[in-house]
Backbone as a ProteinNet text record, in pm:
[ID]
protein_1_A
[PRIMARY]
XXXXXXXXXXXXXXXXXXXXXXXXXXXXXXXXXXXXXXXXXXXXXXXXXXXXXXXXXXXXXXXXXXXXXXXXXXXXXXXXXXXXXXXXXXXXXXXXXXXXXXXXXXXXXXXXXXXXXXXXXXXXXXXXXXXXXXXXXXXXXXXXXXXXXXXXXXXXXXXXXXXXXXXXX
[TERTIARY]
-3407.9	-3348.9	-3217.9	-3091.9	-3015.5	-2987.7	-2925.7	-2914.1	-2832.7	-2837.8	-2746.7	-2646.6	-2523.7	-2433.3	-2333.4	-2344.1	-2382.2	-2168	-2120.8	-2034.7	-2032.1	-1956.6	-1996.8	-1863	-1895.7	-1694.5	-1764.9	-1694	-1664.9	-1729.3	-1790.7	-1872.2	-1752.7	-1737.1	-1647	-1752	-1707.6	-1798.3	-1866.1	-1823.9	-1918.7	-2023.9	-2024.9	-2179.2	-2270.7	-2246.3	-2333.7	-2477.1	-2501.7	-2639.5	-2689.1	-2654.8	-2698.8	-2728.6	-2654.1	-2621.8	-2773.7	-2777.7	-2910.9	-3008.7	-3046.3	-3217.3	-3206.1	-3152.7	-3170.9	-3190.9	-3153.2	-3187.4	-3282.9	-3295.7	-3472.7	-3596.5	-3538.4	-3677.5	-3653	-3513.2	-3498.6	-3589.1	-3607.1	-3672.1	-3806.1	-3865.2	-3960.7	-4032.5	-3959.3	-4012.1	-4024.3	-3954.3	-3956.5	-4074.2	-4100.9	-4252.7	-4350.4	-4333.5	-4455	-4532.5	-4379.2	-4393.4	-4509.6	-4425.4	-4434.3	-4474.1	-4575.4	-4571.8	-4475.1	-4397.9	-4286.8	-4156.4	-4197.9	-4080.3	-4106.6	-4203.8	-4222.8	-4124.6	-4123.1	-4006.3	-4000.1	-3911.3	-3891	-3954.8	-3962.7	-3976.6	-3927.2	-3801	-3651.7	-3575.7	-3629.7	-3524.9	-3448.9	-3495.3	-3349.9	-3269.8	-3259	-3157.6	-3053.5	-3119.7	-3096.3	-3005.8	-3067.4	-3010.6	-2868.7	-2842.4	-2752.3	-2652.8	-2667.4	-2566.8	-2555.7	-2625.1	-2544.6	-2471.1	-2511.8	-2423.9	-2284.5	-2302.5	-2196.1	-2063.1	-2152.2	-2101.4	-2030.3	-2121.9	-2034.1	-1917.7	-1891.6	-1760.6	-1666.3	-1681.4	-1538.4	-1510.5	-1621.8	-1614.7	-1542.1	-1452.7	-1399.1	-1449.6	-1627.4	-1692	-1798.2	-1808.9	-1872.1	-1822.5	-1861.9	-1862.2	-2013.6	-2005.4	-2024	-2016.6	-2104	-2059	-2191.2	-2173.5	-2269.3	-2221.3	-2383.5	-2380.1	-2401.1	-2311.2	-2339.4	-2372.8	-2477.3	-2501	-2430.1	-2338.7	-2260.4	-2229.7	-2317.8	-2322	-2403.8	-2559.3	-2599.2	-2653.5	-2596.9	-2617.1	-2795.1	-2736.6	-2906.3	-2904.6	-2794.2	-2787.9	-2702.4	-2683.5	-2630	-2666.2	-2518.8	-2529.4	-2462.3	-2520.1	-2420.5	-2383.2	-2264.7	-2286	-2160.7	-2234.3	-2145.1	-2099.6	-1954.3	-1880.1	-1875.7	-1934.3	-1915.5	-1898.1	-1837.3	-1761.8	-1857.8	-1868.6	-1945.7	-1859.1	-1782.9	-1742.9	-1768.2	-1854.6	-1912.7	-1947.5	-1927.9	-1944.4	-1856.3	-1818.8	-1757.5	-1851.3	-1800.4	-1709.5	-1728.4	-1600	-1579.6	-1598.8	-1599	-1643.6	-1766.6	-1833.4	-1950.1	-2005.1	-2034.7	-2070.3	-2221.4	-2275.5	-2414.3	-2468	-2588.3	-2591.1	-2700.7	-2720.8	-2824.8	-2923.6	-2833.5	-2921	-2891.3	-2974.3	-2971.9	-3073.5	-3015.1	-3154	-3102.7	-3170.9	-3193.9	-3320.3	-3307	-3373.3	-3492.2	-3611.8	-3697.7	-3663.9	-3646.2	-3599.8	-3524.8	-3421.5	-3285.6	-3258.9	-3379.1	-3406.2	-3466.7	-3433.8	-3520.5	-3383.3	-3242.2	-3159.6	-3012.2	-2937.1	-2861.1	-2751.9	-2831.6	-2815.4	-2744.8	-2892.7	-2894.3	-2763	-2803.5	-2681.2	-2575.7	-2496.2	-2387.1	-2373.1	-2418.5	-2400.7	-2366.4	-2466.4	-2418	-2290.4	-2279.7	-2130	-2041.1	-2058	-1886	-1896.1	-2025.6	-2005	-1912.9	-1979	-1942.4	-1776.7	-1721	-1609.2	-1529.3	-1611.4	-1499.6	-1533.3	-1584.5	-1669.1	-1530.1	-1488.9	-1419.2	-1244.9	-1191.6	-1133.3	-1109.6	-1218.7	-1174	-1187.7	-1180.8	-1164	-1291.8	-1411.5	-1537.2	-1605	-1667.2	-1645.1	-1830.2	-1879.2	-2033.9	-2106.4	-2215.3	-2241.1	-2431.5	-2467.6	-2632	-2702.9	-2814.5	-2879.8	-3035.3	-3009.4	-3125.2	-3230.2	-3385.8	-3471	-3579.8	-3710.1	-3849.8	-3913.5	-3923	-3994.9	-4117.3	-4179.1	-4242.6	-4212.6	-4117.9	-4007.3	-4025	-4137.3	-4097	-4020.7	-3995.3	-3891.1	-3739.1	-3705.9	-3598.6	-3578.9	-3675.4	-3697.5	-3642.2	-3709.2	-3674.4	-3562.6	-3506.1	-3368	-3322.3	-3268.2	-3162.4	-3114.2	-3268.9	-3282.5	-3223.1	-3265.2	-3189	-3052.3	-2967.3	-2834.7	-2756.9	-2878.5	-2795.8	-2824.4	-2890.9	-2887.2	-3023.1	-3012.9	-3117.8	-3137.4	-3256	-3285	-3207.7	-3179.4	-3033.2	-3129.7	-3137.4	-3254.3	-3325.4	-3432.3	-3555.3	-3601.2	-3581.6	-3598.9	-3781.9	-3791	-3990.2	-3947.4	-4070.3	-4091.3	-4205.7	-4218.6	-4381.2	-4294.6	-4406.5	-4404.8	-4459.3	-4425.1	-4531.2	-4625.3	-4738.9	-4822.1	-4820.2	-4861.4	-4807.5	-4773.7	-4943.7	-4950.7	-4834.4	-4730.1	-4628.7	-4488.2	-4480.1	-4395.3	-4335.9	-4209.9	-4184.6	-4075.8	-4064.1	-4019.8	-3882.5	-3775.1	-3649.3	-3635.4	-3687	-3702.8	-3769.8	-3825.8	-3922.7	-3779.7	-3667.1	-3599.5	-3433.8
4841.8	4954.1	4909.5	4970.1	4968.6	4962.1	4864.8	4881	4993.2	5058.2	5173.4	5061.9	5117.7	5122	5205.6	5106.5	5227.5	5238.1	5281.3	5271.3	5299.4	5208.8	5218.7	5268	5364.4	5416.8	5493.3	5523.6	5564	5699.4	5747.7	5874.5	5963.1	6110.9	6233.8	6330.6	6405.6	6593.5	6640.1	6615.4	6602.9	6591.3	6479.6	6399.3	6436.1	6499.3	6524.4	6600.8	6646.4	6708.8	6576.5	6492.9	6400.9	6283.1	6260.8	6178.3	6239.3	6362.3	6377.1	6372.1	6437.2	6382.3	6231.3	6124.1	5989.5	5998.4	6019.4	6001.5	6046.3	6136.8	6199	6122.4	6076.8	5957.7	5843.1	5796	5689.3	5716.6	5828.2	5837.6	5866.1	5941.2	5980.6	5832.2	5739.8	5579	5503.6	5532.1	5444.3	5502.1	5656.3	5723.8	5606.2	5566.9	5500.4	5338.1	5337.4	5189.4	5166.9	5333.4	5335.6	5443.4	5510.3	5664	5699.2	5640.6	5676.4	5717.6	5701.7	5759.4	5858.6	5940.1	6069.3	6110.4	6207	6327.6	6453.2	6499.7	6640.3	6772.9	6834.3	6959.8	7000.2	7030.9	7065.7	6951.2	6830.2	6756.4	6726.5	6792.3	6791.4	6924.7	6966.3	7071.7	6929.1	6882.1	6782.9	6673.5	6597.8	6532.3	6600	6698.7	6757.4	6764.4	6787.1	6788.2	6662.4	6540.3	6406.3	6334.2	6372.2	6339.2	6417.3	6513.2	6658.3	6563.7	6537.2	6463.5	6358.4	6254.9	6121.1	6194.2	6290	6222.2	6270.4	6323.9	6342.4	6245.9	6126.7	6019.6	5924.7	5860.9	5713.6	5601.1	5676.2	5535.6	5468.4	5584	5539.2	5534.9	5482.4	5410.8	5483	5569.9	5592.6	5536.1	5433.4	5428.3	5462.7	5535.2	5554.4	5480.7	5459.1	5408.1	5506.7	5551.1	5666.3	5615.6	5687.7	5675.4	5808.3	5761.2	5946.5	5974.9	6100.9	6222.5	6164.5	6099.2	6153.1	6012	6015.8	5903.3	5838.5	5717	5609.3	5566.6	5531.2	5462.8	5468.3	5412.4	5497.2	5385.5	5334.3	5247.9	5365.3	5320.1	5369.7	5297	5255.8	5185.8	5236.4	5271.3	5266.3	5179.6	5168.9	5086.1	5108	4964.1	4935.3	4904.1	4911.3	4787.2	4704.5	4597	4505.8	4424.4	4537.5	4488.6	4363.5	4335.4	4209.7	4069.2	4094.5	3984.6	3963.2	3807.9	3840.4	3787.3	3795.6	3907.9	4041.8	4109	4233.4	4306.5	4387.7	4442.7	4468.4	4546.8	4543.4	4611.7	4575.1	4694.9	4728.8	4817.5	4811.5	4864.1	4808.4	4922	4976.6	5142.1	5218.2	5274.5	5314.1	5341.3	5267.4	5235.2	5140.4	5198.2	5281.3	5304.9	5277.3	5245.3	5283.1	5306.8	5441.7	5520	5363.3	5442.9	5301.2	5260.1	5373.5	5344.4	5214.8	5240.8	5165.5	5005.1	4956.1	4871.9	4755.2	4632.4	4477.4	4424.8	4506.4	4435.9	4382.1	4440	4367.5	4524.8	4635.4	4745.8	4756.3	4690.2	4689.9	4591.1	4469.8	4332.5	4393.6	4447	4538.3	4633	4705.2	4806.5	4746.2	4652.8	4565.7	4476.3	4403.1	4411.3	4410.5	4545	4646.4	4669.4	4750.5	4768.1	4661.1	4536.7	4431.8	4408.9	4421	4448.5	4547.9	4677.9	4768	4760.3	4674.4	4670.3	4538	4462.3	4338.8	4401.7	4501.8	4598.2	4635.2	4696.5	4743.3	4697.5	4522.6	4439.1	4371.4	4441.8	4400.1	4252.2	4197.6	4038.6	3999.4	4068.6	4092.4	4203.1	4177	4286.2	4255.5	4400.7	4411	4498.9	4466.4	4598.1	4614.6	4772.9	4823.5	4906.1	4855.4	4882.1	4900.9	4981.8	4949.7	4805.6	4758.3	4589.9	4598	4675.7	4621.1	4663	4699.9	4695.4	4607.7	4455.1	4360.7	4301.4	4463.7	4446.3	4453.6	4517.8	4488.2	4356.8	4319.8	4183.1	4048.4	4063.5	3961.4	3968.3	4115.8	4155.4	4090.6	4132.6	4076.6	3902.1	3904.7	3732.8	3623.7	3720.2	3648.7	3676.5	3764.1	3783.7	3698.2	3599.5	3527.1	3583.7	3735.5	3786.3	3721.5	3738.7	3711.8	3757.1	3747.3	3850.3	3788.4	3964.2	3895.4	3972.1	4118.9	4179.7	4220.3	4246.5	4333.8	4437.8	4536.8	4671.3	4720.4	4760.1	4806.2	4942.5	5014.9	5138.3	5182	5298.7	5355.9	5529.1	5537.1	5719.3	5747.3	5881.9	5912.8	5995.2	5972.2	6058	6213.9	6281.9	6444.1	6513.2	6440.8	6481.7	6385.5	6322.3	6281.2	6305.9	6449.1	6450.3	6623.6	6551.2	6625.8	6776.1	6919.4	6975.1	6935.6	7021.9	6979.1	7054.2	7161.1	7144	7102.1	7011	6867.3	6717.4	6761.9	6644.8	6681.1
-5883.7	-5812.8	-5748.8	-5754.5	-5696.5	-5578.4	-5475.8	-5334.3	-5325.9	-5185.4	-5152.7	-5062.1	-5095.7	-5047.7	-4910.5	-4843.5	-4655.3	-4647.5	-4562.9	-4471.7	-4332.5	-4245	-4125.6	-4030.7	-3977.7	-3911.7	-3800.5	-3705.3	-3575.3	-3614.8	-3532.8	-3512.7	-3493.1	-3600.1	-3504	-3521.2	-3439.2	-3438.5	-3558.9	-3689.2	-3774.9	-3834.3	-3750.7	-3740.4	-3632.8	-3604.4	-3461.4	-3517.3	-3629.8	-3618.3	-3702.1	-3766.2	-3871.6	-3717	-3602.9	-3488.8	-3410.2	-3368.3	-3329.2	-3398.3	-3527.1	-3592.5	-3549.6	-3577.8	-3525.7	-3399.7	-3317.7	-3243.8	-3178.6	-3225.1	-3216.6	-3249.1	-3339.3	-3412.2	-3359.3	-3246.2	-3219	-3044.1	-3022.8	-2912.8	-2905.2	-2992.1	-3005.4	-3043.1	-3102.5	-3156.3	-3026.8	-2924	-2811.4	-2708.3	-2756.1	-2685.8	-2720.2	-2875.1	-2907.8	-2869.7	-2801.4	-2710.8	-2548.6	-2486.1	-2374.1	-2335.1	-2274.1	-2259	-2172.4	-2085.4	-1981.9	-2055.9	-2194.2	-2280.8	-2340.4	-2318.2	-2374	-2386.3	-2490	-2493.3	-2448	-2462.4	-2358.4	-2460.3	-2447	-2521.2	-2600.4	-2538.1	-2586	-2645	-2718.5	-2757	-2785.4	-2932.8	-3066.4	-2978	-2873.2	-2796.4	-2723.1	-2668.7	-2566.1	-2673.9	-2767.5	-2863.4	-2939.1	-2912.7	-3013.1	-2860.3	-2738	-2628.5	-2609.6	-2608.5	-2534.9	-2671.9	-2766.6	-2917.5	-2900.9	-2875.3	-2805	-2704.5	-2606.5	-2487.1	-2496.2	-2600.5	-2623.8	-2709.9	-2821.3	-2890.9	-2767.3	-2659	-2571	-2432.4	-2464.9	-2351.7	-2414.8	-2294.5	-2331	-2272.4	-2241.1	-2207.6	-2295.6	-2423.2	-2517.2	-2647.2	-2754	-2855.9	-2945.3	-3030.4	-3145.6	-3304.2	-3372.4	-3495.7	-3570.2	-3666	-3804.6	-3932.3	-3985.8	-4124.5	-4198.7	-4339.4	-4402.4	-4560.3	-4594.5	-4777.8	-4812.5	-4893.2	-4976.5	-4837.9	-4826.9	-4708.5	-4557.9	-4589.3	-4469.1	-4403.6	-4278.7	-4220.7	-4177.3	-4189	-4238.2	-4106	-4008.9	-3918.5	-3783.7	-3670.9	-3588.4	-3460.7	-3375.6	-3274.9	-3162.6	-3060.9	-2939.7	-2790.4	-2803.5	-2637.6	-2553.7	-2440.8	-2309.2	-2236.3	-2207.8	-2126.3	-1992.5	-1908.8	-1769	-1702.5	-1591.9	-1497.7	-1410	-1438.6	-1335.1	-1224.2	-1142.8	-1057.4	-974.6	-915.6	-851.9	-991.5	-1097.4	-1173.6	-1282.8	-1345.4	-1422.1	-1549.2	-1701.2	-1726.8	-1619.3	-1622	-1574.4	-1634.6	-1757.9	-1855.7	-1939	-1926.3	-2061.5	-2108.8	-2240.9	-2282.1	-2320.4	-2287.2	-2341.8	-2413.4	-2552.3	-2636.3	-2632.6	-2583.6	-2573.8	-2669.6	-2817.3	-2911.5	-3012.4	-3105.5	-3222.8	-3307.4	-3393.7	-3513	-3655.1	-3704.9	-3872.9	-3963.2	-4039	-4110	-4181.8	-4156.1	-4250.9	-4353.5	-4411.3	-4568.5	-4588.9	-4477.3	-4509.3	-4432	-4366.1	-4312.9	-4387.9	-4329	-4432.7	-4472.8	-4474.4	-4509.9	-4418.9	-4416.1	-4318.1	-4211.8	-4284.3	-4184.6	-4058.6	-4001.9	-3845.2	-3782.4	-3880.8	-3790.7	-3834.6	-3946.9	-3998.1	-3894.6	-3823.9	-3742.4	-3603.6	-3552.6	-3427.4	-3443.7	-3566.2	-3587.2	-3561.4	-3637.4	-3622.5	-3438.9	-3414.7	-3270	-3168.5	-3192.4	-3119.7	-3128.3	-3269.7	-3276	-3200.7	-3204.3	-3137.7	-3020.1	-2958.2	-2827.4	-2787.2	-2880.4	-2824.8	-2809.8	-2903.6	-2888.4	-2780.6	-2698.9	-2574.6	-2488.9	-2458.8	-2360.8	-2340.9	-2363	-2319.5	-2377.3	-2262.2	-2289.4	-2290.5	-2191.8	-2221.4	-2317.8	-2390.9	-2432.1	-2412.8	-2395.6	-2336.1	-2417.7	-2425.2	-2487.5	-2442.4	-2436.5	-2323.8	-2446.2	-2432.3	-2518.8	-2441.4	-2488.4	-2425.6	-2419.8	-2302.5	-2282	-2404.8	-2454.7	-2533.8	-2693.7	-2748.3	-2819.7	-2879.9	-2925.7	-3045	-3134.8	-3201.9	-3295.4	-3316.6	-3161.7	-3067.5	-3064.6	-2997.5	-2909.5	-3028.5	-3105.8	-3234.7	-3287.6	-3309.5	-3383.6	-3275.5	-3172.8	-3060.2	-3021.8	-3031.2	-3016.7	-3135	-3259.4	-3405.5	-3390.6	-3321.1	-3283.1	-3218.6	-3168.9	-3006.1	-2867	-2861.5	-2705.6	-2620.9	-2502.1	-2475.4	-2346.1	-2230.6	-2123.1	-2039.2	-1961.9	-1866.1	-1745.4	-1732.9	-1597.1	-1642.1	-1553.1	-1582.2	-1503	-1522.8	-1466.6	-1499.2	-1370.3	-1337.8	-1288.8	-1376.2	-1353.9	-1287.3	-1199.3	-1174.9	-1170.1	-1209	-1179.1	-1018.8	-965.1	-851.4	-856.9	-843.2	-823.7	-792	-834	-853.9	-690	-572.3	-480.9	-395.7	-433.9	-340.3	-398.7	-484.9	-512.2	-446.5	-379.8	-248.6	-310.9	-254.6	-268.4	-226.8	-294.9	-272.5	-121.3	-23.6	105.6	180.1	105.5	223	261.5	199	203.7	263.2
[MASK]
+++++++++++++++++++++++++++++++++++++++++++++++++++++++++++++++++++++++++++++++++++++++++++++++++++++++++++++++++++++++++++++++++++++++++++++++++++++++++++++++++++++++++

């Protein structure tokens, strides 16, 4: 069988309904880690506005991998100032998917990449990436990259009966 042949370029408005199904399955995949990642109801609504949102920010970074027409793959990171540390710059990458199909080969590191490239582009000297802690296959991809744990962020929910009306506060 023939390998497919991807290309990888900067996300425009185009892409934005091909930009949300991924990311739908890139969230709905991170439910399956954690239940604190459930999804919303309204997703693919929600997915189609922050895809919306990023192409008119200049704090994020959009790139897709495309076969022909419809994209297999899809990085996204936001740029931030770490004022109090240096590097001063960084960038972090929030979503990282690729279609199963299209995975086992060099996809994913092709996509982090280019990112990292256009990430060095715009000054940024750190780069982070934010996943579910029990994420594995995160965990291994990243680590075969070179990254490795920098913080660790803890979650709790509150209990229903301490959760205060907006005129209790």
């Amino acid at each position: 069988m023939a390998k497919s042949v991807y290309v990888i370029r900067k996300a425009d408005v185009d892409d934005i309904r091909g930009i949300s199904e991924l990311l739908v399955r890139l969230k709905k995949l991170n439910g399956e880690f954690d239940p604190m990642f459930k999804v919303v109801s309204n997703v693919i609504e929600k997915a189609e506005s922050y895809a919306r949102e990023t192409m008119g920010s200049d704090k994020d970074i959009v790139l897709v991998a495309k076969v022909e027409k419809k994209i297999v793959g899809l990085i996204k990171a936001v740029l931030k100032d770490r004022r109090f540390y240096e590097p001063v710059i960084q960038g972090i990458i929030v979503d990282l998917y690729v279609l199963p199909e299209n995975r086992r080969g060099k996809l994913g590191e092709d996509l982090l990449n280019s990112m990292m490239n256009a990430l060095k582009q715009r000054g940024v000297e750190i780069v982070t990436a934010e996943f579910p802690t029990q994420n594995t296959l995160a965990i291994n991809f990243y680590q075969k990259q070179g990254f490795r744990a920098l913080v660790s962020t803890f979650a709790k929910t509150f209990p229903n009966d301490l959760i205060l009306k907006k005129s209790d506060y």
